[in-house]
N, C-alpha and C positions, 0 to 999 in steps of 0.2 A: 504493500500500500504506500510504498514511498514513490508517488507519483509523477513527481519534479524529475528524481534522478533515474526511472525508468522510461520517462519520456526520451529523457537524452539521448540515453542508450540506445533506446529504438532510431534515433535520430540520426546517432551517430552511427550505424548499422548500416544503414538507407546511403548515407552519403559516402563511406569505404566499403561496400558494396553495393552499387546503384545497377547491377544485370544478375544478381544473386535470384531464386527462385523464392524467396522470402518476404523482398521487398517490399509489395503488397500486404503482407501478415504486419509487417513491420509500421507501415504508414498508419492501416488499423488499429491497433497498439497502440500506437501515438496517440492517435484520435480520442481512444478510450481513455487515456492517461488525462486528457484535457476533461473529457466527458464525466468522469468518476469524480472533479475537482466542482461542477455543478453547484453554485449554492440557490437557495431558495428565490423563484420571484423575488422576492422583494431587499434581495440583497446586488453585491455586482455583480457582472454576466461577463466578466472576460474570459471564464471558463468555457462558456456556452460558444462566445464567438469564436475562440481559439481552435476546438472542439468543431465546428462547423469549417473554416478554413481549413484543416487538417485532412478533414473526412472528402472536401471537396479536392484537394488535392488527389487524395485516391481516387476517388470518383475519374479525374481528369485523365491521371495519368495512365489509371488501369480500369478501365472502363467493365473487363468481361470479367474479372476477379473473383468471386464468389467472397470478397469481401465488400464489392460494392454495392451489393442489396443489403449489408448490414449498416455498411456507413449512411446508405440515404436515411435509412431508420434514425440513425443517430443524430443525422443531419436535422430530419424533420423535428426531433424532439428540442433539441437544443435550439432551434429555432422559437418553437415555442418558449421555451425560460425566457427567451427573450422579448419576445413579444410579448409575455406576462409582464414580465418585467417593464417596459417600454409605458402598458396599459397603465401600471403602478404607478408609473413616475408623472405621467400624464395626469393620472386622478389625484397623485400630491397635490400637481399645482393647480387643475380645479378646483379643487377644496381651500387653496392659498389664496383665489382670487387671480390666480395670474391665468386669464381665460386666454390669450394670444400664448404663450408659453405652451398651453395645456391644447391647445387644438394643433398648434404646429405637432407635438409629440404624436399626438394621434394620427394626425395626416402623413406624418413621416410614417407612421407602424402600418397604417392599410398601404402605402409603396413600397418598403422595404419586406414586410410580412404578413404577403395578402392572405396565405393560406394556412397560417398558425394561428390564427385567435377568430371568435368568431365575431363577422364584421359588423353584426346588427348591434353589438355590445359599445365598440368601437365607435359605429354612426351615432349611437344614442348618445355619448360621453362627446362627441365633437359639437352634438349640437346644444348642447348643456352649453358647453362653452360659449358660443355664439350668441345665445339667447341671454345666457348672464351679462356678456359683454355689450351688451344692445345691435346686436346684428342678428336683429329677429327674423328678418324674410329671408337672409340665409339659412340660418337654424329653422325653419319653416322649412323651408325644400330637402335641406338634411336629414330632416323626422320625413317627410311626405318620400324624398327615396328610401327611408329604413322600411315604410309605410309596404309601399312598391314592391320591393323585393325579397321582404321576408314578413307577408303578412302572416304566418303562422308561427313566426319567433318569439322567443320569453319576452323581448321585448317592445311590444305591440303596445301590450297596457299602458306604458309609460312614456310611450312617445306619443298616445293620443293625450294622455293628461296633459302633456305639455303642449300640445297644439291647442288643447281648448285654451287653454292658460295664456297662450299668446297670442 
């Protein structure tokens, strides 16, 4: 479990042997050593994105690997911390008042990670933000597309309260 100096290893493995039949098990390894270091949403994620660069690296370079259907796994996950994460830090500063702050984060997490968090969660919290901030008729078509596209999501009930509200 000493993850720092097993990473290396595997690193330094990959690079004085880079046509070895390992190298692939090797890159994986890596990736996992990032991925096992994972801390919770609501802490940092440089594990998570470390862990993603790594895994994509394999992906890249060994594409038929039978380690690259485990790394996308790991990819897709640690994508998600992040994108929790991301959500988190966004809902901080809605809750601070900092409604520009808190809608950039979120509009940056539906481009950077459209398919890790769900987006009706996402639209609803961007237009929290707008509607606090007094950019109502934007925050109006932000609920009216949550409306749109996921009329059977958790979050139906709570963007029509806020529509009548505004």
């Amino acid at each position: 479990q000493n993850y720092i100096e097993a990473q290396f290893q595997f690193d330094t493995f990959r690079r004085l042997h880079p046509s070895h039949a390992q190298v692939a098990y090797s890159m994986f390894m890596a990736g996992m050593c990032h991925f096992k270091q994972v801390l919770e949403f609501d802490r940092d994620q440089t594990a998570s994105r470390l862990a993603v660069t790594q895994m994509e690296m394999l992906r890249e370079a060994f594409p038929a690997s039978p380690y690259t259907g485990l790394a996308l796994c790991k990819i897709a996950e640690s994508k998600q911390h992040i994108a929790e994460y991301e959500f988190f830090v966004g809902n901080f500063y809605l809750k601070n008042n900092n409604y520009l702050g808190a809608y950039a984060r979120f509009d940056q997490l539906l481009l950077q990670y459209p398919n890790a968090i769900a987006r009706d969660k996402v639209l609803l919290s961007m237009a929290k933000a707008c509607l606090y901030d007094g950019q109502v008729e934007k925050g109006k078509r932000i609920l009216q597309l949550l409306l749109k596209n996921y009329p059977e999501g958790a979050y139906v009930a709570d963007a029509e309260n806020l529509l009548a509200k505004y």
